[in-house]
mmCIF file as gemmi writes it, N, C-alpha and C atoms, coordinates in Angstrom:
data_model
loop_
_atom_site.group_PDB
_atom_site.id
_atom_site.type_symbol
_atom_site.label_atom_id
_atom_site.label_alt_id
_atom_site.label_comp_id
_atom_site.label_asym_id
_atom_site.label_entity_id
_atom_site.label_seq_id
_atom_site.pdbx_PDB_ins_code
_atom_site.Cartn_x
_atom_site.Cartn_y
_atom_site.Cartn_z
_atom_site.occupancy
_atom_site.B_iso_or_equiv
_atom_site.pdbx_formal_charge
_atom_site.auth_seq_id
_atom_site.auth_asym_id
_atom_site.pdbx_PDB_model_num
ATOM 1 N N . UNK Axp A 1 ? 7.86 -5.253 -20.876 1 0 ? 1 A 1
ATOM 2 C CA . UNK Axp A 1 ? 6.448 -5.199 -21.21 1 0 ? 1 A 1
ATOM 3 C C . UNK Axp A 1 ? 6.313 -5.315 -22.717 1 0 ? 1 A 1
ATOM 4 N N . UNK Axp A 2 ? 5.551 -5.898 -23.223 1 0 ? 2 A 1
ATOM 5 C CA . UNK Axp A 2 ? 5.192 -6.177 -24.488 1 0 ? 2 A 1
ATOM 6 C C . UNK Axp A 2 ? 4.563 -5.094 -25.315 1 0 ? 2 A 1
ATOM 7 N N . UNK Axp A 3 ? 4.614 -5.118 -26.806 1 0 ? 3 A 1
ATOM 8 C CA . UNK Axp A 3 ? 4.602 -3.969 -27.485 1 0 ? 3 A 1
ATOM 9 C C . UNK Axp A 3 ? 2.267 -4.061 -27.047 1 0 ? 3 A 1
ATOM 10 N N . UNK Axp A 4 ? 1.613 -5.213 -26.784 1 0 ? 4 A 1
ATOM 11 C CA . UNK Axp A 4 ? 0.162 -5.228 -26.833 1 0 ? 4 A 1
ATOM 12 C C . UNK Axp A 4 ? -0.143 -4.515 -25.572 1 0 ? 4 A 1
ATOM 13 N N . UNK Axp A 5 ? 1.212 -4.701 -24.157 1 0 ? 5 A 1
ATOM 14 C CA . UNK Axp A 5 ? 0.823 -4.122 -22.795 1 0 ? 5 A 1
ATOM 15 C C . UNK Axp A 5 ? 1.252 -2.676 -22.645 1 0 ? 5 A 1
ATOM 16 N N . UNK Axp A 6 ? 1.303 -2.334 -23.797 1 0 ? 6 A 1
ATOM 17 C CA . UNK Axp A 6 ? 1.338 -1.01 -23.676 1 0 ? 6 A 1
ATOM 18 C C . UNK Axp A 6 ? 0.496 0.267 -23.818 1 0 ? 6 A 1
ATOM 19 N N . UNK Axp A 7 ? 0.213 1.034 -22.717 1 0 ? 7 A 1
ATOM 20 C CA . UNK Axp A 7 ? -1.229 1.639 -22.443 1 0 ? 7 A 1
ATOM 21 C C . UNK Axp A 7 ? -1.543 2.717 -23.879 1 0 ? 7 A 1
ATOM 22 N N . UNK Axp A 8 ? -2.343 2.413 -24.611 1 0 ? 8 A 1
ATOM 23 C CA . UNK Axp A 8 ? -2.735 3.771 -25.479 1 0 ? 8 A 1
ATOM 24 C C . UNK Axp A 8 ? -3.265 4.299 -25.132 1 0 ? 8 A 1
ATOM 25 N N . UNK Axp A 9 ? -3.924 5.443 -26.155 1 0 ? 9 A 1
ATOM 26 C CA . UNK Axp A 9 ? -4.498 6.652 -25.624 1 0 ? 9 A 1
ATOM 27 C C . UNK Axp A 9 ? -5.954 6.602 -25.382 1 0 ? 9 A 1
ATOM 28 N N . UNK Axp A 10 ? -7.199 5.371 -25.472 1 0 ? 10 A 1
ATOM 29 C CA . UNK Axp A 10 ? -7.792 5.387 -24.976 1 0 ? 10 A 1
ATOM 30 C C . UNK Axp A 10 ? -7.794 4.885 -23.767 1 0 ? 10 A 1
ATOM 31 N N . UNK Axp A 11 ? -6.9 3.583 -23.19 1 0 ? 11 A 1
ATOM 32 C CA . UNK Axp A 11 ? -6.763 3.269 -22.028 1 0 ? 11 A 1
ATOM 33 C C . UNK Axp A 11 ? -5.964 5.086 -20.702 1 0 ? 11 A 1
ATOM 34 N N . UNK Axp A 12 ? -5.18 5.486 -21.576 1 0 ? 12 A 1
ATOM 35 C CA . UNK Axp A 12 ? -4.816 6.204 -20.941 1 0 ? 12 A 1
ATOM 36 C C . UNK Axp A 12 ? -5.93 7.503 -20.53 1 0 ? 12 A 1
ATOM 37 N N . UNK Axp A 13 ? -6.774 7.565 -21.474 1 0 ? 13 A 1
ATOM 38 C CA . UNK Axp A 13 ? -8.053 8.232 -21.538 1 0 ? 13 A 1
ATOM 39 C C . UNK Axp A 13 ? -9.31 7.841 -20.052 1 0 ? 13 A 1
ATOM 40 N N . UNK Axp A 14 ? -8.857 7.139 -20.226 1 0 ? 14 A 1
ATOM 41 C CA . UNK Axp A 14 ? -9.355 6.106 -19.039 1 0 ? 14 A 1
ATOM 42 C C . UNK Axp A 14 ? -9.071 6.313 -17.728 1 0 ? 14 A 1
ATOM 43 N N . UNK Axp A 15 ? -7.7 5.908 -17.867 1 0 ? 15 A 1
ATOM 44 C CA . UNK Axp A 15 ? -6.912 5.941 -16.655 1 0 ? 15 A 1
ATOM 45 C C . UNK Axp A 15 ? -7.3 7.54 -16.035 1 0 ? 15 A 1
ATOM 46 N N . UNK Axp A 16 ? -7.009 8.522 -17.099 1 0 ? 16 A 1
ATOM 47 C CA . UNK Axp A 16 ? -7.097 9.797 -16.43 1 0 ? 16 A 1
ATOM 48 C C . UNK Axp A 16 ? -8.069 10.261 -15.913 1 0 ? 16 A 1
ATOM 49 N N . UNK Axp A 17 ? -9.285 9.875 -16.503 1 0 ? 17 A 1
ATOM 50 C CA . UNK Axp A 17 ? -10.879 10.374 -16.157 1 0 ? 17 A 1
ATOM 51 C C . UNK Axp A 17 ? -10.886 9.209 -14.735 1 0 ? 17 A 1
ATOM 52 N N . UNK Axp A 18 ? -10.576 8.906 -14.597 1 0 ? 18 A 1
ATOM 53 C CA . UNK Axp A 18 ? -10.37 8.04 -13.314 1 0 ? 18 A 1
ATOM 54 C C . UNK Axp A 18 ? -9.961 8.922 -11.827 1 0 ? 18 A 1
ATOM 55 N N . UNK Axp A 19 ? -8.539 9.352 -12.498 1 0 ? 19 A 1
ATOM 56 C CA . UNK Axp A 19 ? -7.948 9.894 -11.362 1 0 ? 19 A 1
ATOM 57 C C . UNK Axp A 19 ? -8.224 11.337 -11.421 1 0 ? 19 A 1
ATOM 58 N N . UNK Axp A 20 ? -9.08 12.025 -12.089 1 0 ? 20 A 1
ATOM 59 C CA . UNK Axp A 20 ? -10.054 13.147 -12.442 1 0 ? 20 A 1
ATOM 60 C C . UNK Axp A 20 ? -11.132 13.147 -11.15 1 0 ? 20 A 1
ATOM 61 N N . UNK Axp A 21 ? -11.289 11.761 -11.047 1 0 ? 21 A 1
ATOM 62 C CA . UNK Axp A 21 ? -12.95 11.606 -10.252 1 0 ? 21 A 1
ATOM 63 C C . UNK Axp A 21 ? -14.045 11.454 -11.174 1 0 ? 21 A 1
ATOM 64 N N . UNK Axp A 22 ? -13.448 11.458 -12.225 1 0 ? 22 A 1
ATOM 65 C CA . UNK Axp A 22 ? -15.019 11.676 -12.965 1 0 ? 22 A 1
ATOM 66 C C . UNK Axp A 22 ? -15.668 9.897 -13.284 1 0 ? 22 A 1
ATOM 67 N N . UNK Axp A 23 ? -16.636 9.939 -13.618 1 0 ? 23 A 1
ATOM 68 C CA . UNK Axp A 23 ? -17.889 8.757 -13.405 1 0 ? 23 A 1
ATOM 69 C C . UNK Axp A 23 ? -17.356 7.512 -14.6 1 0 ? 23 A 1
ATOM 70 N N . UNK Axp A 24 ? -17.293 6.404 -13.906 1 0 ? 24 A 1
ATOM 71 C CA . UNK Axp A 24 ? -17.061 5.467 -15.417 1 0 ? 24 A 1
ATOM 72 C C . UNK Axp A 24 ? -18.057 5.129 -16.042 1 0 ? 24 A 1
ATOM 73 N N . UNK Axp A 25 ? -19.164 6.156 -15.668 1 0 ? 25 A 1
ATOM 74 C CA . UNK Axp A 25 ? -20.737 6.178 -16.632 1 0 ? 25 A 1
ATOM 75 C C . UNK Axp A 25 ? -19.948 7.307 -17.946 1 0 ? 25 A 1
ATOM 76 N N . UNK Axp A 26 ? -18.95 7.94 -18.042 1 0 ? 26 A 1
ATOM 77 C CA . UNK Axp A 26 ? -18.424 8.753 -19.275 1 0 ? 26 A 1
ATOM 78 C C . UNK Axp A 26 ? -17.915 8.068 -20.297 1 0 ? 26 A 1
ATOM 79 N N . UNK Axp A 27 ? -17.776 6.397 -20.059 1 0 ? 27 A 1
ATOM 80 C CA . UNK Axp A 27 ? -17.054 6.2 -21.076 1 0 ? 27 A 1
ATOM 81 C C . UNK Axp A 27 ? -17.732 6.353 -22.615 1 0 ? 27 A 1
ATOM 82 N N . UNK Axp A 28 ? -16.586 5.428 -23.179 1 0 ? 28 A 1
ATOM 83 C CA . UNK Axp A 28 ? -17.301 6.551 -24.685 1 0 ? 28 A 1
ATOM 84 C C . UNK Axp A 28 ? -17.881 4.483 -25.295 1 0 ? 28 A 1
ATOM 85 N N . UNK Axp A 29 ? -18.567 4.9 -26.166 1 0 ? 29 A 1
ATOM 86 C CA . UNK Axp A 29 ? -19.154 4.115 -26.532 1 0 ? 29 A 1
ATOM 87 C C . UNK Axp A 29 ? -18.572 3.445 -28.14 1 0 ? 29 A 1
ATOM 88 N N . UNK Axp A 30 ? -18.824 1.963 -28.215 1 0 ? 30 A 1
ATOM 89 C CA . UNK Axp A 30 ? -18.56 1.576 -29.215 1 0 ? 30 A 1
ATOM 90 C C . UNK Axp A 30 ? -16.892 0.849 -29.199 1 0 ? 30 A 1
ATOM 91 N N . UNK Axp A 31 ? -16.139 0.478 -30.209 1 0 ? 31 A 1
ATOM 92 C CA . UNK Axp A 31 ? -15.201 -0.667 -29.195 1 0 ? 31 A 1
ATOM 93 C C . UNK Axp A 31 ? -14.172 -0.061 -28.762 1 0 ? 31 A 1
ATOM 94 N N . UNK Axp A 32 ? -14.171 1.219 -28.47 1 0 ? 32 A 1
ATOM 95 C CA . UNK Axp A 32 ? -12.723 1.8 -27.612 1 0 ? 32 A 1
ATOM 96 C C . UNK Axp A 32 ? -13.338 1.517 -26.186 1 0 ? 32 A 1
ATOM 97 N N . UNK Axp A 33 ? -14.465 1.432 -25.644 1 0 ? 33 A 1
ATOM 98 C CA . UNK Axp A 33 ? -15.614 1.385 -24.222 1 0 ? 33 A 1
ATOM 99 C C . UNK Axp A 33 ? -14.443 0.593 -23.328 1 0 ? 33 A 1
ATOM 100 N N . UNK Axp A 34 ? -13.834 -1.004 -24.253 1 0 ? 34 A 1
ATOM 101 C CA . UNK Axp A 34 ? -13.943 -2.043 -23.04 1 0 ? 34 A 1
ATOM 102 C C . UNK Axp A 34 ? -12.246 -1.184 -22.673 1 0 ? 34 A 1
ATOM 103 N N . UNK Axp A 35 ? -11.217 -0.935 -23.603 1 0 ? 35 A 1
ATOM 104 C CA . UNK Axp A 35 ? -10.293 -0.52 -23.362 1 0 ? 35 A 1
ATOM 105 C C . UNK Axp A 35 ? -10.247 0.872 -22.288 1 0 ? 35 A 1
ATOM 106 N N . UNK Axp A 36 ? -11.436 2.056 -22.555 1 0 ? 36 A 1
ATOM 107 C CA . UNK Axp A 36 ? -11.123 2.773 -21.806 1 0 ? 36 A 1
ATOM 108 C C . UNK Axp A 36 ? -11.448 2.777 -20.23 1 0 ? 36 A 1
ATOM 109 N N . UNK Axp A 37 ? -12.387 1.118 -20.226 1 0 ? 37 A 1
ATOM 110 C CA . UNK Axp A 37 ? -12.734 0.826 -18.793 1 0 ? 37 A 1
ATOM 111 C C . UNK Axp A 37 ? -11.817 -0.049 -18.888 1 0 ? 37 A 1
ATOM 112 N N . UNK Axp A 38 ? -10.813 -0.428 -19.048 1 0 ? 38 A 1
ATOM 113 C CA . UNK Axp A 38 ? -9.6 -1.268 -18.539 1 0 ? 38 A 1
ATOM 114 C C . UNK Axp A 38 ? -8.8 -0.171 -17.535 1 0 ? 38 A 1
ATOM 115 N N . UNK Axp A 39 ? -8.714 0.9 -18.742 1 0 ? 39 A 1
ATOM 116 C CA . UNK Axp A 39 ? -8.017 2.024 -17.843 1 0 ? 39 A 1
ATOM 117 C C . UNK Axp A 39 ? -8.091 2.672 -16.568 1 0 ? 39 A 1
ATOM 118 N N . UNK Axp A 40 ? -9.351 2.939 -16.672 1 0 ? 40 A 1
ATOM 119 C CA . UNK Axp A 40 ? -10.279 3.068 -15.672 1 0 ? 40 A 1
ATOM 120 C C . UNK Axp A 40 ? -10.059 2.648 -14.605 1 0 ? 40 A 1
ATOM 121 N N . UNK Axp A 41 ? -10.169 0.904 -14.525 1 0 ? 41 A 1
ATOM 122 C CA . UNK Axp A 41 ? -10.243 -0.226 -13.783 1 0 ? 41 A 1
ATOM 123 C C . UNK Axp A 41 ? -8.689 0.241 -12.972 1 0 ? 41 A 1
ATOM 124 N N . UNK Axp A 42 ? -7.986 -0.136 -13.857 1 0 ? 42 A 1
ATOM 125 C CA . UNK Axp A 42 ? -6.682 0.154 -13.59 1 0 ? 42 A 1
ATOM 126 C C . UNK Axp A 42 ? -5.889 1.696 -12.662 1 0 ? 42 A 1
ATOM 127 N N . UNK Axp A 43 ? -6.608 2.391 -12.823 1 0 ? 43 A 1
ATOM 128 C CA . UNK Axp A 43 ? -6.206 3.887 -11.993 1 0 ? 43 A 1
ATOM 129 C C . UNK Axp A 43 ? -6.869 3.569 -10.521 1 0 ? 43 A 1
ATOM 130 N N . UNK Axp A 44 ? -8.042 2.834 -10.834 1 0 ? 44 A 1
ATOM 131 C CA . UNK Axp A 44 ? -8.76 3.03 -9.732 1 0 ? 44 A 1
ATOM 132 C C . UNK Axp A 44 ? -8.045 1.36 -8.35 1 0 ? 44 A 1
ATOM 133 N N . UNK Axp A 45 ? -7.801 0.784 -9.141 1 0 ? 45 A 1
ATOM 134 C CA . UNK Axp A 45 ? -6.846 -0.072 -8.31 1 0 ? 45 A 1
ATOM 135 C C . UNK Axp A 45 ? -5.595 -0.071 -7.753 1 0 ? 45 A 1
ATOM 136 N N . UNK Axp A 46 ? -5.063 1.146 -8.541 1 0 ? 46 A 1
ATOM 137 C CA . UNK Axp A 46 ? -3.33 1.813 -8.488 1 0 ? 46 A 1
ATOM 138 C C . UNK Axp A 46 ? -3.911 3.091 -7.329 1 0 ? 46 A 1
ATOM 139 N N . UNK Axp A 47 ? -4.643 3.553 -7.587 1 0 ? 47 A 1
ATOM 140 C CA . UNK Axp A 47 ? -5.278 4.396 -6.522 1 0 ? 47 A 1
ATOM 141 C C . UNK Axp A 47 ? -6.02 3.949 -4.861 1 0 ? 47 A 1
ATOM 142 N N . UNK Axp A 48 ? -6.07 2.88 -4.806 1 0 ? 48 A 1
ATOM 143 C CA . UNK Axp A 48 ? -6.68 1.784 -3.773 1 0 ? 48 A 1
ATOM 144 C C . UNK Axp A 48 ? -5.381 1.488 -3.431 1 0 ? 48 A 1
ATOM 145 N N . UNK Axp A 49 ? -4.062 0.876 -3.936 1 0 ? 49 A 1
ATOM 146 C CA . UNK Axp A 49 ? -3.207 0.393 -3.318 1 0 ? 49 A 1
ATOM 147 C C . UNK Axp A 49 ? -2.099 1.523 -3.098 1 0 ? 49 A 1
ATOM 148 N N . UNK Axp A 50 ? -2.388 2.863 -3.618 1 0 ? 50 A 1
ATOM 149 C CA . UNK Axp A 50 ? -1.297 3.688 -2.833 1 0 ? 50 A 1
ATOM 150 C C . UNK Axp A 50 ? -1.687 4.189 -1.54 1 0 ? 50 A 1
ATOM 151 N N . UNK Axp A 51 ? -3.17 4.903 -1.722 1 0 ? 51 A 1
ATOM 152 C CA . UNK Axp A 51 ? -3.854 5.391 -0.706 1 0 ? 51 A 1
ATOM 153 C C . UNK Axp A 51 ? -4.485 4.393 0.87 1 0 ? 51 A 1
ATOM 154 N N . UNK Axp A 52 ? -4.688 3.179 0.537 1 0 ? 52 A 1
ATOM 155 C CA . UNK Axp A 52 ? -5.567 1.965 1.437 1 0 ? 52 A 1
ATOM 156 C C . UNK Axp A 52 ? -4.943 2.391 2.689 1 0 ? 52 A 1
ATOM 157 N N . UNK Axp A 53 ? -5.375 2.363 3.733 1 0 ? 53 A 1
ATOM 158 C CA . UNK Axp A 53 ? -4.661 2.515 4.858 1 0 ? 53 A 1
ATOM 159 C C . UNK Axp A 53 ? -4.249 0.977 5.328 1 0 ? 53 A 1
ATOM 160 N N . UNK Axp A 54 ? -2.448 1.83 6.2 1 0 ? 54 A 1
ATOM 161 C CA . UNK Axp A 54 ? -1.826 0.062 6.616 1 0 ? 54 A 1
ATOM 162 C C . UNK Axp A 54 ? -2.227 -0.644 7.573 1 0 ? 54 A 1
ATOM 163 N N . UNK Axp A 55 ? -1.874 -1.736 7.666 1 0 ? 55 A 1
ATOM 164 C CA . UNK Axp A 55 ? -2.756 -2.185 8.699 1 0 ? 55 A 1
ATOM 165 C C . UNK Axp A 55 ? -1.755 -1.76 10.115 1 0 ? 55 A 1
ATOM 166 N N . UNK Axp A 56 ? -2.708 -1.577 10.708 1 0 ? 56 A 1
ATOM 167 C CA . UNK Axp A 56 ? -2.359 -1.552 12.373 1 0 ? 56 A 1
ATOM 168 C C . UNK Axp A 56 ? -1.801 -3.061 13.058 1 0 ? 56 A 1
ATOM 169 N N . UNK Axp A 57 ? -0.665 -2.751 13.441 1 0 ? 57 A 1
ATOM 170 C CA . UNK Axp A 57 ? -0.589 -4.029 14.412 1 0 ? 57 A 1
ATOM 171 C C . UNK Axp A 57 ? -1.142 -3.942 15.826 1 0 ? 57 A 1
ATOM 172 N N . UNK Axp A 58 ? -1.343 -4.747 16.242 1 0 ? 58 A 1
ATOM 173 C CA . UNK Axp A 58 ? -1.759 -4.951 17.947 1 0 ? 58 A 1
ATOM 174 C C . UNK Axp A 58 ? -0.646 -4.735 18.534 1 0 ? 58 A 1
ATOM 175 N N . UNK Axp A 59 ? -1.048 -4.475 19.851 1 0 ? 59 A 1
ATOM 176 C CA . UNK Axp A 59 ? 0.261 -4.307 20.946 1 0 ? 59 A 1
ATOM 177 C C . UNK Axp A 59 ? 1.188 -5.128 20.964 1 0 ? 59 A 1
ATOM 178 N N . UNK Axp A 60 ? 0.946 -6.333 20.994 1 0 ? 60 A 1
ATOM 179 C CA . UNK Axp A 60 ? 0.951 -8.005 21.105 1 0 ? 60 A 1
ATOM 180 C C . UNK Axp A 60 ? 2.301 -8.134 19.61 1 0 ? 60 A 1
ATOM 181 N N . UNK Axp A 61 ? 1.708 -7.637 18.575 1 0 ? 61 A 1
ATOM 182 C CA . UNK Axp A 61 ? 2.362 -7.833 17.245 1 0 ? 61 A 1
ATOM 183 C C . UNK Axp A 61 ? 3.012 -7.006 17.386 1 0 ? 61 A 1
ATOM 184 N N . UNK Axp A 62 ? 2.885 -5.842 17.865 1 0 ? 62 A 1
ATOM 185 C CA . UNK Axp A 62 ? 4.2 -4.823 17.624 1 0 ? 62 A 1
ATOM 186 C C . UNK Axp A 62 ? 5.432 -4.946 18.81 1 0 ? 62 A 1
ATOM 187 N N . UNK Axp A 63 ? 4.917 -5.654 19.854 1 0 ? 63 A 1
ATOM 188 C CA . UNK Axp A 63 ? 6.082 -6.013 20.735 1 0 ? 63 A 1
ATOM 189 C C . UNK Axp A 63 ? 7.173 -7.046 20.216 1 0 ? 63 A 1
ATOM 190 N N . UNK Axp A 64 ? 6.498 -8.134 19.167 1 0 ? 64 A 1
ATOM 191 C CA . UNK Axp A 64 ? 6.89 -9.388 19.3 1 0 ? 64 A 1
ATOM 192 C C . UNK Axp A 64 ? 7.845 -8.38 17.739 1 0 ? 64 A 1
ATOM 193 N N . UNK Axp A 65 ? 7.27 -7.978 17.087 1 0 ? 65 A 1
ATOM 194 C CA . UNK Axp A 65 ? 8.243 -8.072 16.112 1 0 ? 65 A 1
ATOM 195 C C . UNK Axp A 65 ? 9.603 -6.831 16.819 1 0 ? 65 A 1
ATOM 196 N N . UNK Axp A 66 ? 9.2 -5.761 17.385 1 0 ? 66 A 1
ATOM 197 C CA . UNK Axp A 66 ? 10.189 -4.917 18.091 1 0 ? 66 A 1
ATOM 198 C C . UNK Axp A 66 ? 11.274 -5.807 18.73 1 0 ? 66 A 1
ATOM 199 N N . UNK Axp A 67 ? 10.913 -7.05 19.858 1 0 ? 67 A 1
ATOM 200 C CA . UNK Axp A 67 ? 11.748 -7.791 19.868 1 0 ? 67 A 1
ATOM 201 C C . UNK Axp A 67 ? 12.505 -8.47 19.343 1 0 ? 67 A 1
ATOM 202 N N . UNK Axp A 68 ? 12.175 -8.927 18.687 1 0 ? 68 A 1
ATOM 203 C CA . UNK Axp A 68 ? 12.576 -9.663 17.479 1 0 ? 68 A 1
ATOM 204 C C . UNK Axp A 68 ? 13.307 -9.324 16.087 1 0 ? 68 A 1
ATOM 205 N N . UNK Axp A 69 ? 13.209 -7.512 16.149 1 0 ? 69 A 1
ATOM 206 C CA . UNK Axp A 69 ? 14.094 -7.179 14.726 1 0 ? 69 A 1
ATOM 207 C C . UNK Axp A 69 ? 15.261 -6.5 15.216 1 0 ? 69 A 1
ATOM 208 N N . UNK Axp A 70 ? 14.932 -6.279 16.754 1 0 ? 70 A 1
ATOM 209 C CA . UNK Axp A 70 ? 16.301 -5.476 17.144 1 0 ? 70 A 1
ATOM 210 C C . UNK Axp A 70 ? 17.231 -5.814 18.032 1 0 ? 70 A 1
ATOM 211 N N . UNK Axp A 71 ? 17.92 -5.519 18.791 1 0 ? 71 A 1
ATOM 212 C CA . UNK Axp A 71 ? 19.445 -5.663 19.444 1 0 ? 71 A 1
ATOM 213 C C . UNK Axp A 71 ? 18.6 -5.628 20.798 1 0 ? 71 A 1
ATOM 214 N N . UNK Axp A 72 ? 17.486 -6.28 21.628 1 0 ? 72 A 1
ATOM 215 C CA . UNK Axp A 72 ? 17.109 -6.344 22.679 1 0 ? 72 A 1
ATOM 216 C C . UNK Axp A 72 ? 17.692 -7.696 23.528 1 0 ? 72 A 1
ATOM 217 N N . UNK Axp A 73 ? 17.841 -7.073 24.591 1 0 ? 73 A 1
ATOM 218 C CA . UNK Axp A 73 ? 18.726 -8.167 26.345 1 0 ? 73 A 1
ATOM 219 C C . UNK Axp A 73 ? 17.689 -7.986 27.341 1 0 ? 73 A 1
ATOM 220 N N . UNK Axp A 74 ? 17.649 -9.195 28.318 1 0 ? 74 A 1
ATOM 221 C CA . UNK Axp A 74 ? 17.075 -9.282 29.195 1 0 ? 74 A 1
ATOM 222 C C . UNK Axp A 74 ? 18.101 -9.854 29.928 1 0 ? 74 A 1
ATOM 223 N N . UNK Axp A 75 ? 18 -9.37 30.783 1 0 ? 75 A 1
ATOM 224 C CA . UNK Axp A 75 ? 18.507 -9.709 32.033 1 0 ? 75 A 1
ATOM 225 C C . UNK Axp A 75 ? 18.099 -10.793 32.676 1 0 ? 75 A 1
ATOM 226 N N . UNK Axp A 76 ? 19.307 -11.564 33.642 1 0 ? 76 A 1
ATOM 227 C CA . UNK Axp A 76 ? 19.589 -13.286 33.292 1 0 ? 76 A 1
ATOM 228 C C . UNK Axp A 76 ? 18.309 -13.076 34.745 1 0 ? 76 A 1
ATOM 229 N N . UNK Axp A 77 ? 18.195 -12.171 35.477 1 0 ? 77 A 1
ATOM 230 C CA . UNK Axp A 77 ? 17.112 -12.637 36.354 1 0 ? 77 A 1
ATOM 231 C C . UNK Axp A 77 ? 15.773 -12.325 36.301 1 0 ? 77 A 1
ATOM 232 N N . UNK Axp A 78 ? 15.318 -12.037 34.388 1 0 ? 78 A 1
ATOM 233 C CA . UNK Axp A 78 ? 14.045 -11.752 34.379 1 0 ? 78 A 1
ATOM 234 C C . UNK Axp A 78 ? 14.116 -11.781 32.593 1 0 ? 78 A 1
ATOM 235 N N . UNK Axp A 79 ? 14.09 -13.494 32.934 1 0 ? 79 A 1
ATOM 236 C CA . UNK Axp A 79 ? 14.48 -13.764 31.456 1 0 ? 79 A 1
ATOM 237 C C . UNK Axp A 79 ? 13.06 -13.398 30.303 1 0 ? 79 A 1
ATOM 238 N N . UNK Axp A 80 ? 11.794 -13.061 30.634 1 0 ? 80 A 1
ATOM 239 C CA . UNK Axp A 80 ? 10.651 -12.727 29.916 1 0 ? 80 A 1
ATOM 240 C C . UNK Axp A 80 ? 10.784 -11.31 29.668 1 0 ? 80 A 1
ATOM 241 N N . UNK Axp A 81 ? 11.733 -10.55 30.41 1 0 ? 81 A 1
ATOM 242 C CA . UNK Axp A 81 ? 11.87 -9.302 30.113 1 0 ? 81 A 1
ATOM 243 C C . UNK Axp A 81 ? 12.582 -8.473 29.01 1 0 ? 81 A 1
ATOM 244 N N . UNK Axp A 82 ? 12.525 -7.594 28.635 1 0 ? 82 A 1
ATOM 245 C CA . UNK Axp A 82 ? 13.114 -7.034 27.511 1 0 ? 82 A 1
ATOM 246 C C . UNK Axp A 82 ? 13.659 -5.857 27.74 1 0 ? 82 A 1
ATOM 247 N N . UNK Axp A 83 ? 14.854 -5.228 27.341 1 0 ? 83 A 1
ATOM 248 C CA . UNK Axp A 83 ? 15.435 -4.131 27.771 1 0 ? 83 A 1
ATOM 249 C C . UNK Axp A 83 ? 15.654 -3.367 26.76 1 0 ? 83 A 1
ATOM 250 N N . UNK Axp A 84 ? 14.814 -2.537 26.442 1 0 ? 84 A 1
ATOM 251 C CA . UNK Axp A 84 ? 15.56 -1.18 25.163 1 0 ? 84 A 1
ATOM 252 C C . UNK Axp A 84 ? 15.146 -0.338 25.437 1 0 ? 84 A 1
ATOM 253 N N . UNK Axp A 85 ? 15.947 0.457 25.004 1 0 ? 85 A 1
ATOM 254 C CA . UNK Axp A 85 ? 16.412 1.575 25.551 1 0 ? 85 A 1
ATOM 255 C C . UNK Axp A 85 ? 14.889 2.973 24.742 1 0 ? 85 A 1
ATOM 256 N N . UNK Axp A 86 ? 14.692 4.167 24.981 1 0 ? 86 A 1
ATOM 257 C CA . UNK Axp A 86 ? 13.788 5.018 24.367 1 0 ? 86 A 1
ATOM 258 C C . UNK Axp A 86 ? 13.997 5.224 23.088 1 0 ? 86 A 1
ATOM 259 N N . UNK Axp A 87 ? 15.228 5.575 23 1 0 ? 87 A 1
ATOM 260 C CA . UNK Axp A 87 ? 15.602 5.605 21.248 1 0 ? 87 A 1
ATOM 261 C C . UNK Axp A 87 ? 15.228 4.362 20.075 1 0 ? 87 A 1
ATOM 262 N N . UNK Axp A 88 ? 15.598 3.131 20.928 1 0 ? 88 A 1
ATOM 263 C CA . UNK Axp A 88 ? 15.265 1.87 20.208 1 0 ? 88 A 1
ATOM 264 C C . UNK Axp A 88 ? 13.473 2.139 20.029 1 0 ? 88 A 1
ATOM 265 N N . UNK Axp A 89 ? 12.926 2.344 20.959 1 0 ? 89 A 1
ATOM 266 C CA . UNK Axp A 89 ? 11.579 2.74 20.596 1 0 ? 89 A 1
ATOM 267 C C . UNK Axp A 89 ? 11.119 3.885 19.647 1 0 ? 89 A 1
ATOM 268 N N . UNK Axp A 90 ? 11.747 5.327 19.819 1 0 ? 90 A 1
ATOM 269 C CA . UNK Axp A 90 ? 11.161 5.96 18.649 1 0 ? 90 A 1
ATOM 270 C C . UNK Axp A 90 ? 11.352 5.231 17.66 1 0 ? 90 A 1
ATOM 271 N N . UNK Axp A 91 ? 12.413 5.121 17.203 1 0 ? 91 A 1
ATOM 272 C CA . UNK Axp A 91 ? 13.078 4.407 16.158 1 0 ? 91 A 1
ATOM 273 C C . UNK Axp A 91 ? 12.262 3.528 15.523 1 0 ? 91 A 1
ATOM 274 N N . UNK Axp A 92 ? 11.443 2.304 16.34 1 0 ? 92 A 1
ATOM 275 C CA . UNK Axp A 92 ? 10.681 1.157 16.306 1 0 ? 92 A 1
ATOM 276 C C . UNK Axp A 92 ? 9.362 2.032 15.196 1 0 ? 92 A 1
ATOM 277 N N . UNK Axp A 93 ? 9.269 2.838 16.436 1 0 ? 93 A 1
ATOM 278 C CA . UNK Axp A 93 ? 7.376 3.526 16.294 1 0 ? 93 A 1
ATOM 279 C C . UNK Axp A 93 ? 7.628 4.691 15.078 1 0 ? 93 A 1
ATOM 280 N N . UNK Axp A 94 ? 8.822 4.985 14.76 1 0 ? 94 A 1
ATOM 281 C CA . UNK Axp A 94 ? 8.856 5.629 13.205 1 0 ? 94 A 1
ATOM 282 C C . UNK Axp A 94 ? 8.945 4.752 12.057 1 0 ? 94 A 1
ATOM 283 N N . UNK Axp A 95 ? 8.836 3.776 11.981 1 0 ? 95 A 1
ATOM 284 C CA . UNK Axp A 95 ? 9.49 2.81 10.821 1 0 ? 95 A 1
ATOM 285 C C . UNK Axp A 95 ? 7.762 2.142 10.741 1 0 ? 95 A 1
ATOM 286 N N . UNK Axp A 96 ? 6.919 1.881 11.75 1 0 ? 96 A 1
ATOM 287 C CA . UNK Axp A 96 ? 5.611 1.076 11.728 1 0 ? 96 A 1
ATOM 288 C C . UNK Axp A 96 ? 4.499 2.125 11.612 1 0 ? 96 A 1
């Protein structure tokens, strides 16, 4: 990171009143404003992508990839079928 991408203390001023909750109607006025709403900007997007909820797969998507990432056999007289075992499933449904 470059010595300019490095957060000072009004961006960091920013950042914190952010993850405070408090209003980005506080910023301060005059030319530290655009920097401490960079910060701002920035907590509140780092805060959106830790918290966002994941997406859900469908039944449909979570079969096809379960098949598909693990050690599953079907049996030669029911070749659409899939065989794993319960463990292969917790296993599956803890990781998604």
């Amino acid at each position: 990171m470059s010595e300019s991408a490095q957060p000072n203390d009004v961006f960091q001023a920013g950042y914190d009143a952010c993850m405070r909750g408090q209003s980005y109607l506080t910023h301060p006025e005059g030319q530290n404003r655009d920097e401490w709403l960079r910060g701002f900007s920035q907590a509140s997007d780092d805060y959106a992508k830790k918290y966002a909820p994941a997406k859900k797969l469908t039944p449909e998507e979570a079969w096809q990839d379960l098949i598909e990432t693990s050690d599953v056999t079907s049996p030669a007289e029911y070749p659409n079928h899939a065989l794993i075992t319960f463990e292969q499933l917790r296993e599956y449904m803890a990781s998604v």
